[in-house]
N, C-alpha and C positions, 0 to 999 in steps of 0.2 A: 382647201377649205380652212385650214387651220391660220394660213398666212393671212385672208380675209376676216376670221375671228381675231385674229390681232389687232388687225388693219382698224376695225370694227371699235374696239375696246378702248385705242388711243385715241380715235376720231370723239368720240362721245366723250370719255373723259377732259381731251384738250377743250372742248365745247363748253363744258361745264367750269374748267379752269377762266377759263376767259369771260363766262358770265359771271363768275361770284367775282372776281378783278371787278367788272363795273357794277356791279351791285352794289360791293364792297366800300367802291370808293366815294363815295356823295358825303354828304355832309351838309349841316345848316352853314349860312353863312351870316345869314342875321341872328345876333347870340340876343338872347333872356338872361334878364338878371337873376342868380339864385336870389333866396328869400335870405335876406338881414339876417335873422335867425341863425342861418347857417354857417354866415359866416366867421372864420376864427381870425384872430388877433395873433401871429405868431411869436412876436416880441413885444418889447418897449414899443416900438414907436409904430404912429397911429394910420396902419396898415393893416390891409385883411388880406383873406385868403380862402376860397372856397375846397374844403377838405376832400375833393374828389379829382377827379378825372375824367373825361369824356369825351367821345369819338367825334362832337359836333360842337357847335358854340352853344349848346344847351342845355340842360339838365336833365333832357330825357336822354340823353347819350352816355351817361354817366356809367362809367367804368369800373376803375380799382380808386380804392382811395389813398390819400397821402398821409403817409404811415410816419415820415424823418422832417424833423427843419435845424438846419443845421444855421446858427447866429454867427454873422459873419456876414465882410462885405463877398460879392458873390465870385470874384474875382478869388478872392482867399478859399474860398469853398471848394471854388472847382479846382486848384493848386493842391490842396486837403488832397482829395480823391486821384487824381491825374500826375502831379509831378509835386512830390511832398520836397525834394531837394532845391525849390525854387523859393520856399517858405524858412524864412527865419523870427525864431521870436526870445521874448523875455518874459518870463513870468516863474513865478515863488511856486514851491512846492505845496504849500499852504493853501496856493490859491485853485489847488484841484481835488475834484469832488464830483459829488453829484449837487446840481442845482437845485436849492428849496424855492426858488424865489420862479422858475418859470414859468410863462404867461403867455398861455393860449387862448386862455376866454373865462368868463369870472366862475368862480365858484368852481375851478377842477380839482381835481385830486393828484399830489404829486405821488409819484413811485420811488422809493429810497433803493430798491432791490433790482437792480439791475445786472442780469445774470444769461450766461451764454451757455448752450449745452458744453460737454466737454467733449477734446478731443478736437476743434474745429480750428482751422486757419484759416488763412486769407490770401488773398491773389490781387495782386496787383488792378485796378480799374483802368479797361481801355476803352476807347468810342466801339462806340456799338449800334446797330439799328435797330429799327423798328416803328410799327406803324406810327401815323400823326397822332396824340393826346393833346388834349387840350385842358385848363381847368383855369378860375377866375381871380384875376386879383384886382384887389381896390384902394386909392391913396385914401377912402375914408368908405363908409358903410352905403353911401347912395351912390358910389360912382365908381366904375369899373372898368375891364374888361377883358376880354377871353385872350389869353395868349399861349402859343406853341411851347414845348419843352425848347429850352435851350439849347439843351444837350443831350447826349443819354450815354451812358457807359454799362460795362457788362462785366464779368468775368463768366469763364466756362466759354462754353461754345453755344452759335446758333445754330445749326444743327444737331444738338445734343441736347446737352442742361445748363442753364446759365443763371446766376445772381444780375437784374437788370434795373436797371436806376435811369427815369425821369426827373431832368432839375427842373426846378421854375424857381428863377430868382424873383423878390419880391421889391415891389414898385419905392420903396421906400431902402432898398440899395443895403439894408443890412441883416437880411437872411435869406435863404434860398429851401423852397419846400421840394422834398425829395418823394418819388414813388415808386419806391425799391420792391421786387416781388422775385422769387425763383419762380421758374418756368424751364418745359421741356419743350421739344420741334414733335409735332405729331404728325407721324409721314401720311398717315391717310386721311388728314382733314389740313393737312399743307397750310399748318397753323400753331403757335403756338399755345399750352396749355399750361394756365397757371397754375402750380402746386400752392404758393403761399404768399403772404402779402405780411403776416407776420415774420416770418422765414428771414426776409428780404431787410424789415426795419433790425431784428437780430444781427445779420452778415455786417453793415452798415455801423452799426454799434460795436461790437465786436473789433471792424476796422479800424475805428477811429480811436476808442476812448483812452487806449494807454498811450496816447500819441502827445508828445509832448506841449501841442499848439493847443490838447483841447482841456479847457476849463474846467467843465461839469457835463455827465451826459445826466436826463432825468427820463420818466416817461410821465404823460400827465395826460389825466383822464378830460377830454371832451365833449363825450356821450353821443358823439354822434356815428352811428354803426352803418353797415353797408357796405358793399365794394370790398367785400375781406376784411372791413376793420371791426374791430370789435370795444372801438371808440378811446383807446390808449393811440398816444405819437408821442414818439422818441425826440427832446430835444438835444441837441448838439451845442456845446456854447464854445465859440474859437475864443482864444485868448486874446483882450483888447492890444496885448501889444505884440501883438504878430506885423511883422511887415516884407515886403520881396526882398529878398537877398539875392544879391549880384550872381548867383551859381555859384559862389566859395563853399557853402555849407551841403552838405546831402545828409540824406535819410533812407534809410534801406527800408525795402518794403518786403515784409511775409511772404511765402510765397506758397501753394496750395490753394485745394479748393476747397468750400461746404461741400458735405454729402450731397445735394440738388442740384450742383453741380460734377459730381465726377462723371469718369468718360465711361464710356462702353466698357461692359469686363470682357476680356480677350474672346472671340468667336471661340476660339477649343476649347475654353473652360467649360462654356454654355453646351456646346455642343456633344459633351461629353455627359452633363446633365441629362441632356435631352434624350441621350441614346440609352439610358440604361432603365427606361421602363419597357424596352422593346426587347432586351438582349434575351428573353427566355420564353416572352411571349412570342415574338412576332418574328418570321423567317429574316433573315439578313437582306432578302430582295424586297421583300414589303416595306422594309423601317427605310428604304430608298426616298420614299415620299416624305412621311414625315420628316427626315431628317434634310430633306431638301427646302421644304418650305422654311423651317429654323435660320437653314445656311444665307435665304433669298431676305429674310426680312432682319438679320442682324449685319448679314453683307450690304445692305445697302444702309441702315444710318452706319456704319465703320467706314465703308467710301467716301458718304459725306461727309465724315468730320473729317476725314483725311483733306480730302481736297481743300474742304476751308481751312486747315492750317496749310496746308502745302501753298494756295493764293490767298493770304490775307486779304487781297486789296480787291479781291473781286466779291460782288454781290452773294453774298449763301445762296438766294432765292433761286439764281444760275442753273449751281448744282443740286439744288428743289427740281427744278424744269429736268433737267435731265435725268435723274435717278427715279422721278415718280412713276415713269412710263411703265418702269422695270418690276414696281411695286403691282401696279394694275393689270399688266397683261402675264405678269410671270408665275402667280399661283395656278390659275387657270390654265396656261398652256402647258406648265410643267406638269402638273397634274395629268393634264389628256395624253400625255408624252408619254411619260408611264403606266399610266394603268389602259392605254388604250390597246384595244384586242387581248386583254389578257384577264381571265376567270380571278382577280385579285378578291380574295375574302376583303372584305370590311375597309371596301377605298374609300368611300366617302367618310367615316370614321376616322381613315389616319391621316386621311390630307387637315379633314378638322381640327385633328390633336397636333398634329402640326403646326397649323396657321397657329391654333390656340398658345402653345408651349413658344413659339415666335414670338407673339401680342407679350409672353407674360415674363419671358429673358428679356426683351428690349428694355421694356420698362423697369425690370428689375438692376440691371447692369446701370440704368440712370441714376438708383434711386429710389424711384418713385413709390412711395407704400398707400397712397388715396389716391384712387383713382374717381373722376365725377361721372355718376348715375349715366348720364347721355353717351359716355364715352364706351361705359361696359357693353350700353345695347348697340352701338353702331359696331363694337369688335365683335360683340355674337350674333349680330344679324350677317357680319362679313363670313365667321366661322358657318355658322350655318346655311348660305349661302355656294362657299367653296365645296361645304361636303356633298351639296344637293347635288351641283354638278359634277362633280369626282363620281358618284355612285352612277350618274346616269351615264356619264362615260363609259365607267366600266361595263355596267350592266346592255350597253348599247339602247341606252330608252332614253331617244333624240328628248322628248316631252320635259324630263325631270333636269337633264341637261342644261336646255333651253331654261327651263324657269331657274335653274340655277345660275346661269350668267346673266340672264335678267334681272335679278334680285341684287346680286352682284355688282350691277353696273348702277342701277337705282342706287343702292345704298350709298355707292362712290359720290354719284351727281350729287344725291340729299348734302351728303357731307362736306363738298366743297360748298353747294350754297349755303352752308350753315344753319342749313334744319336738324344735324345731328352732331 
């Protein structure tokens, strides 16, 4: 019965993985022009840019918006970011600063104060994946069109927490608009989830600006809000006399991560946490459960980052497919494992503070201190879900059981089709 309950859990969940994949993947293919209006001017020369991002050629697709434009041919930009030892340049000490003069669209506001928390370093930029973005540029204000990032780079990990940067160099070849954001891998909606979008134009600045190729970083108000932005973008000016250098010169780069990015804090730390609200209440055989549940959902994102550094070269999403099974059928069967045939006080109770105290190390060992509204009720409808079945387990009442794996399983499908 039990081997069928599993058999059960992965069949439906794989089900649901493979419908939100084609749901997922569509897109318009005849794009609309944003409105005039919208668009911004990121330099001199007479070039636009529409300040977003979008899952389709549209503007109802519209995503995160573009927080960096870093001034520079795009060639130089991506060298900036990716292999700083390939850039050699010339320029006066005199001639670094913050930019008065930059020009994103008439009438903004420039920021003189550009300031990074303390305490924060930087990692190296490597290619990185992630979904299609799309957002619009135009050699003048009526004529356009929607084009792919270029590129995307990251630091941290995709299975974990990561600083992630979309380029889109611009049609007129001398700047390149950036949509840098932190984000985490959320193992039960097998997606990532954006923490910031300011976060990201910080890391980026931060990066760059005591580097000796750049000019002036500024920030300069736009007004145009949405997608994270709260209508400020950072610009980046390279020095006009930057040019390739034959590989005679290098430049070391920082090395470390943002807080948004650090790793998992060691399972024992956590685990040691987690064990000492039970040490006087709860018998050493009861705190079995909870302390299992903790072990199942910190063990499995610590595998996965392992494995993505162990094979670079291979897809994250791989060991996505492979570790999620363990996430979906392992509360539930562990659960019935232990408390089955046995008079346990209050199981449905501790497999909850379990799953719960799991949900709130994971995210705590990333980071993470905002969590969005949609993500709290799909983790306490999953908590209150696990306990409903734990309790009927124990208690032998098939009924409470049953509506608890049912609720369980609903809330997984919800959240892979992206209703939660």
């Amino acid at each position: 019965m039990r081997y069928r309950l599993a058999l059960l859990i992965v069949t439906i969940v794989t089900a649901g993985v493979v419908g939100s994949a084609f749901l997922g993947s569509g897109g318009a293919e005849a794009g609309e022009r944003p409105p005039a209006e919208q668009l911004l001017r990121p330099s001199e020369a007479e070039s636009f840019v529409w300040p977003y991002t979008s899952r389709s050629h549209t503007t109802e697709g519209r995503t995160l918006a573009l927080n960096v434009i870093v001034v520079g041919s795009p060639g130089e930009v991506r060298a900036a970011l990716t292999d700083r030892s390939e850039l050699a340049w010339e320029t006066a000490e005199s001639d670094r600063g913050v930019d008065d003069n930059a020009t994103l669209a008439e009438n903004i506001t420039v920021s003189e104060n550009v300031t990074l928390g303390e305490n924060v370093t930087f990692s190296a930029w490597n290619p990185a994946r992630g979904a299609a973005r799309y957002t619009y540029v135009a050699d003048n204000a009526s004529s356009g069109q929607w084009v792919h990032s270029e590129y995307q780079l990251a630091t941290g990990t995709y299975l974990g927490g990561r600083t992630h940067i979309r380029a889109y160099p611009g049609p007129s070849d001398n700047w390149t608009a950036l949509q840098a954001h932190t984000e985490y891998w959320d193992w039960y909606r097998l997606r990532h989830t954006v923490t910031g979008v300011s976060e990201g134009a910080r890391v980026v600045e931060g990066d760059l600006r005591d580097e000796p190729f750049v000019v002036g970083v500024s920030r300069v108000y736009h007004g145009h809000r949405g997608g994270g932005s709260d209508g400020w973008m950072t610009v980046i000016e390279l020095s006009s006399a930057i040019r390739r250098a034959s590989g005679t010169s290098s430049l070391g780069v920082p090395g470390g991560l943002p807080a948004s990015g650090a790793s998992v804090v060691p399972a024992a730390a956590l685990l040691a946490i987690a064990v000492s609200p039970f040490r006087r209440r709860v018998p050493v055989r009861d705190a079995a459960l909870p302390l299992a549940m903790v072990a199942l959902v910190l063990g499995v994102r610590s595998v996965g980052i392992a494995a993505e550094s162990l094979f670079p070269a291979a897809n994250p999403k791989v060991f996505a497919a492979m570790l999620y099974p363990v996430l979906v059928a392992g509360p539930p069967a562990i659960a019935a494992q232990i408390v089955h045939d046995r008079s346990t006080k209050h199981a449905g109770l501790l497999a909850a503070v379990g799953l719960g105290a799991g949900f709130v190390l994971d995210l705590g060992g990333l980071g993470v201190n905002v969590v969005p509204i949609d993500l709290v009720l799909q983790r306490t409808a999953l908590i209150a879900a696990l306990g409903l079945f734990t309790h009927g387990v124990a208690r032998g009442d098939r009924t409470a059981a049953g509506v608890g794996l049912a609720v369980w399983l609903i809330v997984l499908a919800a959240s892979l089709l992206g209703l939660l």
